[in-house]
C-alpha positions in Angstrom: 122.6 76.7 90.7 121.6 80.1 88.8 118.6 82.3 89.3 117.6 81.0 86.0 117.5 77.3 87.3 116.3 77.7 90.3 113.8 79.4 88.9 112.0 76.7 85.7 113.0 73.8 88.1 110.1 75.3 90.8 108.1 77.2 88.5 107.7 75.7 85.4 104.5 73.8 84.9 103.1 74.6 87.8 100.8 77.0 86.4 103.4 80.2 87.2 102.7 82.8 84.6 105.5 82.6 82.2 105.9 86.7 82.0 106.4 86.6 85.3 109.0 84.4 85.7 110.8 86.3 83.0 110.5 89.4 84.7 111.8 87.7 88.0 114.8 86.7 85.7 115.5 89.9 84.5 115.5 91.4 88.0 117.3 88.9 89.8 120.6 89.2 88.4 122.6 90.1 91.1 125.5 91.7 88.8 123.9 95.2 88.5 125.8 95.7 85.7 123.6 93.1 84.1 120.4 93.6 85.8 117.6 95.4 84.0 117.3 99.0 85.1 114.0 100.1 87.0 112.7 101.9 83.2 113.5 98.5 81.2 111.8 96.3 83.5 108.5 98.8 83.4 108.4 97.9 79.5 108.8 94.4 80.4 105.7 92.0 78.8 104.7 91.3 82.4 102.9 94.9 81.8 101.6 94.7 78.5 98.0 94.1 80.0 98.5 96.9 82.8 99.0 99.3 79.7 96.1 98.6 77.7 93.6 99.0 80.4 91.3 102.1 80.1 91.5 104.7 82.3 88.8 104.5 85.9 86.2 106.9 85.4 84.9 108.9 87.9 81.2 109.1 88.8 80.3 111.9 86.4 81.8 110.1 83.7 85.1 111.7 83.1 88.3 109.8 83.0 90.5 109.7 85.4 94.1 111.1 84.7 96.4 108.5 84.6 99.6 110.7 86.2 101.4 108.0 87.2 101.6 106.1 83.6 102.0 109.2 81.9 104.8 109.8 83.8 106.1 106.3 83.1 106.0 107.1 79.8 107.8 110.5 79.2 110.3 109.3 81.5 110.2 105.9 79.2 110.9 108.5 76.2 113.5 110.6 77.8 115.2 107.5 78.9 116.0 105.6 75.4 116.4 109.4 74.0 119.1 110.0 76.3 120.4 106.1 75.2 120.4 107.0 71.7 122.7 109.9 72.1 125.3 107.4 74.0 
């Protein structure tokens, strides 16, 4: 039986978040070949929410820099620039 299978036949309907399963999917292939690499899973939908949050502020009001999504994203960008040149 596949990942896939396995995975609707004990997750489906029973109120397992559908973004998650297909995040699951994409990183349970075991081909790595065909597995989604560590930068395509982070801009998986699973995420989407995670993104949009605002950034914590601190007790005197300032934001919080957000390091480790900013890093997500320039390494994000440098990734599909270096894809584009492929």
């Amino acid at each position: 039986m596949s990942t896939q299978l396995f995975l609707h036949s004990h997750y489906v309907g029973a109120g397992f978040n559908e973004k998650a399963l297909s995040l699951l999917q994409d990183v349970l292939i075991y081909d790595p070949t065909k597995r989604k690499t560590a930068a395509q899973v982070l801009k998986h939908d699973y995420f989407d929410d995670l993104k949009k949050m605002p950034a914590p502020m601190r007790s005197n009001n300032r934001p919080i820099p957000q390091l480790e999504m900013d890093c997500w994203r320039v390494h994000s960008q440098e990734q599909e620039d270096d894809s584009d040149t492929d």
